[in-house]
N, C-alpha and C positions, 0 to 999 in steps of 0.2 A: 291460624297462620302456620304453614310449615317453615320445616327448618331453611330454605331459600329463601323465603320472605323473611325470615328471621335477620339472614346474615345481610340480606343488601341493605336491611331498615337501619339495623347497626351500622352498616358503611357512611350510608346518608347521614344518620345522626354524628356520627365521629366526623365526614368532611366538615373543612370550613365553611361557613356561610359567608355567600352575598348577597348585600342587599339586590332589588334588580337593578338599581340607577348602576350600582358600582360594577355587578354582571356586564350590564350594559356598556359601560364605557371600556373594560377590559376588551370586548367583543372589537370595540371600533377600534382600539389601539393598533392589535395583531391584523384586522380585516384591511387597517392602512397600511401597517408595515410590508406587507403581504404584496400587498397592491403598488406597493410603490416599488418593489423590489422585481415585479411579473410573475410574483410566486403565484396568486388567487387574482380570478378576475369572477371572482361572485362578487354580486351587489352586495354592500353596507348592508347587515343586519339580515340576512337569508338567512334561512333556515337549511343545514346540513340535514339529510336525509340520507337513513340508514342505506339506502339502495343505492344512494351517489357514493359510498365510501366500499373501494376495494378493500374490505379488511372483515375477516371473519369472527365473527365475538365468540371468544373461549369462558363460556359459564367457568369453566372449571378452575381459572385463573386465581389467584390470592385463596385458596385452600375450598372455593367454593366444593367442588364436586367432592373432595375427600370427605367433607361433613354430609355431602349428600349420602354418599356410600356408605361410610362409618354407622355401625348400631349404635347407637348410643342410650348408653346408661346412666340411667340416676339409682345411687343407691342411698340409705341412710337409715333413723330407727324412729321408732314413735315410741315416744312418752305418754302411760297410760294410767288412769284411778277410775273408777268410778264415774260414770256421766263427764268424762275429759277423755281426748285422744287428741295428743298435739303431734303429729309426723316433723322429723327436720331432714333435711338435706344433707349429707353430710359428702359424698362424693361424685365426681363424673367423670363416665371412663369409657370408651369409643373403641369396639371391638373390628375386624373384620369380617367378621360375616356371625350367623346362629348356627347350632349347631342342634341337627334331629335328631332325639331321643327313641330308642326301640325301645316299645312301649312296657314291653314283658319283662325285660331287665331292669328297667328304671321302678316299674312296682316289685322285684324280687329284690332289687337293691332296699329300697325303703321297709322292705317287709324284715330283712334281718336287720334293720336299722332297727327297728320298732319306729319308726315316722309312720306320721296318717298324713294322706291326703286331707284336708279338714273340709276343701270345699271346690270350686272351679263353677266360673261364671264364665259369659261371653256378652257384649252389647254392642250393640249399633246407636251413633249420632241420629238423633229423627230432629225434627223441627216440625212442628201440629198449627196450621191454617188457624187463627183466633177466632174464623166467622165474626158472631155478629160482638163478638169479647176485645176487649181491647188490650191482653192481654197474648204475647206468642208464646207457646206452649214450646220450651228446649231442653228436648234429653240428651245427655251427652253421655257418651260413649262407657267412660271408666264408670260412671254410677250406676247404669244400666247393666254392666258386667255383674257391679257388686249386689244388685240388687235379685240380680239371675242368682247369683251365687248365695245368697242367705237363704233362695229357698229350696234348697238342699245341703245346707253346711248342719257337719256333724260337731260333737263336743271338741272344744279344743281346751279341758281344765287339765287334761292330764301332758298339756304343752310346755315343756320349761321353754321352749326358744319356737316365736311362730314366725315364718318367714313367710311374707305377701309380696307376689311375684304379678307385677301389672305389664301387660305385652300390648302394643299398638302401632299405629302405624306412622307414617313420616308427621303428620300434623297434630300426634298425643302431645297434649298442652299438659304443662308442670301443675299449675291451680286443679287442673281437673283429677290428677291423679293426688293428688294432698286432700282434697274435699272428700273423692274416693273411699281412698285410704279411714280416714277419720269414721264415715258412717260403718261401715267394715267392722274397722276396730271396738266401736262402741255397741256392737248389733250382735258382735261375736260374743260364745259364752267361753270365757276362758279366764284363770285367776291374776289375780294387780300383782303378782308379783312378776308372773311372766315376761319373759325378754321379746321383743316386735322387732324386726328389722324387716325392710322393704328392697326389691328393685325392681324397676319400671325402666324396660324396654324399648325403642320408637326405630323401626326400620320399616325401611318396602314391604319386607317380607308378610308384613301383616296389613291387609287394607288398610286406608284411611276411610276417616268416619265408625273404626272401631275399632274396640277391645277387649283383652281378655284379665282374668283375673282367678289367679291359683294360690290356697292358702295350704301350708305344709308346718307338720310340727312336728318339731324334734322335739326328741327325749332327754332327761337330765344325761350330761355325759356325751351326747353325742358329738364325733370328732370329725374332722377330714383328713386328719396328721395321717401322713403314709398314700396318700392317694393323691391321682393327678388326672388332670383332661377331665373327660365327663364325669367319671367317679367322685373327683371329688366337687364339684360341682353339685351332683346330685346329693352328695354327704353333707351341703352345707344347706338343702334345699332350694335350691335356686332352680326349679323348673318353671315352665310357661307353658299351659295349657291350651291351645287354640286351632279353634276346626278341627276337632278330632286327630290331633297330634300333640309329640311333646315336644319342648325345646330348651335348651339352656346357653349359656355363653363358657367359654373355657378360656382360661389364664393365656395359652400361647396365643391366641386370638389377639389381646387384647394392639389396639394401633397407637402407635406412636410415633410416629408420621407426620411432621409439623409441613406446614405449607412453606 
């Protein structure tokens, strides 16, 4: 479901309901008042059709388009031991646009950081025909990244802070990116005392139907204090790996914008 179906399902669910009888009898109230007044001379209980009505419909009305437009972020941390990896939620924050990483800088910055790349996946949504099974075969996007991604992730034990960076596009679902995350986390070789924090991306900018997924470790020590815009972004590891580019989000971006 993207984020438009999202919000009108929310609008529907938050209107009032009516039954149809009581629809119904509203309908004949106005349809008479209407009538008796020369205001409508439609029959009782017609159906208005979007083509009889001179009036242009604004998606964008009630904040719709600014959520269109807006990146939108989830950030938060996982809780990890041994055979456990629970990820939580902890914030959401809606940027203006991404911002592209020059590739050479962004690995010269991590290099006097002492941060590693630990890893970078990419996936595509598929869905597999069952034939003669009665079972449909569905891969989804973030698991397919993470699964790209383990099979070339390096050691992450000499990690004190690992930040997992998931990027997607308008219709990256939250369960998908927590389920994600989890296998990730418990597949990575890195020690239980280590600190996890996450964030997970969802704009245009990256198809739908996929994802990407970039794991970055920082070192004991490492700061962002003194730095600003991409730098410090990139200081706190927040990159996003995808088609052969990089991206991050930065603080003056971020929108607050209310409808």
């Amino acid at each position: 479901m993207t984020r438009t179906n999202t919000i009108i399902l929310l609008i529907a669910c938050l209107a009032p309901s009516l039954t149809t009888n009581a629809f119904q009898a509203a309908i004949s109230r106005v349809a008479a008042r209407n009538t008796a007044a020369g205001d409508c001379n439609w029959p009782l209980g017609a159906v208005i059709k979007s083509e009889e009505l001179d009036v242009e419909f604004d998606v964008g009305r009630g904040g719709v388009r600014l959520t269109q437009e807006s990146v939108i972020k989830m950030q938060g941390d996982v809780k990890h031991k041994p055979g456990s990896a629970s990820p939580r939620m902890k914030d959401l924050l809606r940027y203006t646009g991404v911002t592209l990483l020059e590739e050479i800088r962004l690995l010269e910055q991590l290099k006097t950081m002492q941060a590693t790349v630990v890893c970078t996946g990419e996936g595509k949504e598929m869905y597999k025909d069952p034939g003669e099974s009665l079972d449909t075969l569905v891969v989804l996007a973030p698991m397919d990244a993470v699964r790209d991604a383990l099979k070339g992730a390096g050691s992450a034990m000499k990690a004190d802070h690992l930040v997992i960076n998931v990027a997607g596009g308008d219709d990256l679902q939250v369960n998908e990116v927590i389920s994600a995350l989890e296998e990730l986390v418990l597949d990575l070789d890195l020690v239980t005392k280590a600190k996890i924090s996450f964030n997970s991306l969802s704009h245009s900018t990256f198809p739908n139907g996929y994802a990407s997924v970039t794991a970055i470790a920082l070192p004991e020590g490492a700061s962002a204090g003194g730095k600003a815009g991409t730098e410090k972004s990139i200081a706190q590891g927040e990159v996003y790996a995808s088609k052969g580019k990089w991206y991050t989000v930065v603080e003056q971006d971020i929108e607050n914008a209310v409808a």
